[in-house]
C-alpha positions as a Markdown table, in Angstrom:
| # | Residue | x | y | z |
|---|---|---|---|---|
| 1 | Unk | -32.5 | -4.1 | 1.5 |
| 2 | Unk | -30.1 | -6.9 | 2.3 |
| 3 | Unk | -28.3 | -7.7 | 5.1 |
| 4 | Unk | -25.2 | -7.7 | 3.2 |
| 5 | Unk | -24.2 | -5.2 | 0.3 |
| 6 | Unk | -24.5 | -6.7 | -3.1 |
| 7 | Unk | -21.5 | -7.1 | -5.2 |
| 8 | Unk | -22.4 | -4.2 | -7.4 |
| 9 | Unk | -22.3 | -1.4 | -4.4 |
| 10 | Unk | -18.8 | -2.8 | -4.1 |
| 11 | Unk | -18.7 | -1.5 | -0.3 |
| 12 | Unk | -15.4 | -2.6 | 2.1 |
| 13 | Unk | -15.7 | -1.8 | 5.9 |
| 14 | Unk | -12.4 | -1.4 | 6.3 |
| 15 | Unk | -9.0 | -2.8 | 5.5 |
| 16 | Unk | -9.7 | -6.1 | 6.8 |
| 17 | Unk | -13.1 | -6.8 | 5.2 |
| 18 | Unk | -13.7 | -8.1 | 1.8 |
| 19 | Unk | -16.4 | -9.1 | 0.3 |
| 20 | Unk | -16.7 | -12.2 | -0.9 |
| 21 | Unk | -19.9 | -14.4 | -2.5 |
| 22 | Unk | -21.7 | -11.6 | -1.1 |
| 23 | Unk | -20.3 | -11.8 | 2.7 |
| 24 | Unk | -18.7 | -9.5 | 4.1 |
| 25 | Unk | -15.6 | -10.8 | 5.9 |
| 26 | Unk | -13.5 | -9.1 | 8.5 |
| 27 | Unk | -11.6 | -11.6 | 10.4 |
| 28 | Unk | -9.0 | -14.3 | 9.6 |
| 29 | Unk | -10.3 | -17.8 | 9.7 |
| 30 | Unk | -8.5 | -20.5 | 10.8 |
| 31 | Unk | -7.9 | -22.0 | 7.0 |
| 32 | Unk | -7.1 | -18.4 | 6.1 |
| 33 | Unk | -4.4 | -18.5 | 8.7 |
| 34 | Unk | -3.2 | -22.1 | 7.9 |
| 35 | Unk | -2.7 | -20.9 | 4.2 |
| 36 | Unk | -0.8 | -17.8 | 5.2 |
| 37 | Unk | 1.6 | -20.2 | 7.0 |
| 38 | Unk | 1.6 | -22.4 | 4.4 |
| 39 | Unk | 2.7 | -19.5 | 2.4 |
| 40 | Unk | 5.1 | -18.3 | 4.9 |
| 41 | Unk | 6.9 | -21.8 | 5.4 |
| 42 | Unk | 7.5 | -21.7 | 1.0 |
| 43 | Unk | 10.3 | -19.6 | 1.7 |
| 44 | Unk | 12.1 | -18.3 | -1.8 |
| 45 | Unk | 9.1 | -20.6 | -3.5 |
| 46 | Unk | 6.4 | -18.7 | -2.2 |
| 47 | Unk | 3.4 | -17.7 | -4.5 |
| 48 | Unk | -0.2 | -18.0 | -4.4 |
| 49 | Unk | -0.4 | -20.2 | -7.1 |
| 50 | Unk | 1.0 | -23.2 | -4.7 |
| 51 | Unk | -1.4 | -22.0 | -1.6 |
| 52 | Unk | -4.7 | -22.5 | -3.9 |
| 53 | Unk | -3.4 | -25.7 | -5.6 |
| 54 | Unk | -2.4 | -27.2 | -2.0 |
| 55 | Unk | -5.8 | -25.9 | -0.4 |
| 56 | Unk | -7.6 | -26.5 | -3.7 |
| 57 | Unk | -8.8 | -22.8 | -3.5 |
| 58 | Unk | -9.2 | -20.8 | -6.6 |
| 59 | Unk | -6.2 | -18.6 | -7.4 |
| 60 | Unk | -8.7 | -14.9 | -7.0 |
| 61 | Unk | -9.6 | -16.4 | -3.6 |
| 62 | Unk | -6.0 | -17.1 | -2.2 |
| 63 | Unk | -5.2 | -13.9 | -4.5 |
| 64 | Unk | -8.0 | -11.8 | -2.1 |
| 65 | Unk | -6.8 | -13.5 | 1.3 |
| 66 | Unk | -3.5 | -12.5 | 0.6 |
| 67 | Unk | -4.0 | -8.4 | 0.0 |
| 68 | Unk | -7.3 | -8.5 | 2.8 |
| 69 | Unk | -4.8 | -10.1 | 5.4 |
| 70 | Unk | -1.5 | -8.1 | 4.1 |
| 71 | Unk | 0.3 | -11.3 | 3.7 |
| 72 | Unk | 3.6 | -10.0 | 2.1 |
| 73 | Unk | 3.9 | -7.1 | 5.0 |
| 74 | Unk | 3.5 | -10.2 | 7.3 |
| 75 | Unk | 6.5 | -11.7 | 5.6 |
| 76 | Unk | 8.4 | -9.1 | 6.1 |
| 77 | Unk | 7.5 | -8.3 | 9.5 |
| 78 | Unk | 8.4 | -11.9 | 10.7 |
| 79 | Unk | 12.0 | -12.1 | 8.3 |
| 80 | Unk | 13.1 | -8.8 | 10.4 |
């Protein structure tokens, strides 16, 4: 058996893992985090789409960071 779970057994560690080309994730990287402040600095514009076209990321990719990493409670938790 591999190392990793295949796609198929569809198994997430926790809320902070995803898996992703077959690796499991379950911290934040550090172009993770420069996307989320991308995002964050977009103000009323922000969206996912402009993350993943200005870190020429697929949308499903800035689409999965955003939900693993809770990036719209982090918003929120910074605008309080």
């Amino acid at each position: 058996m591999s190392e990793y779970p295949s796609k198929r057994e569809g198994v997430i560690k926790n809320k902070r893992s995803f898996i992703m080309a077959n690796k499991i994730i379950n911290r934040e990287t550090p172009l993770m985090h420069q996307a989320f402040e991308f995002y964050y600095n977009l103000g009323q514009e922000r969206n996912c789409g402009r993350v993943a076209g200005e870190f020429h990321k697929f949308m499903r990719t800035v689409e999965m960071w955003s939900n693993s990493f809770n990036w719209v409670d982090r918003v929120a938790e910074r605008d309080k």
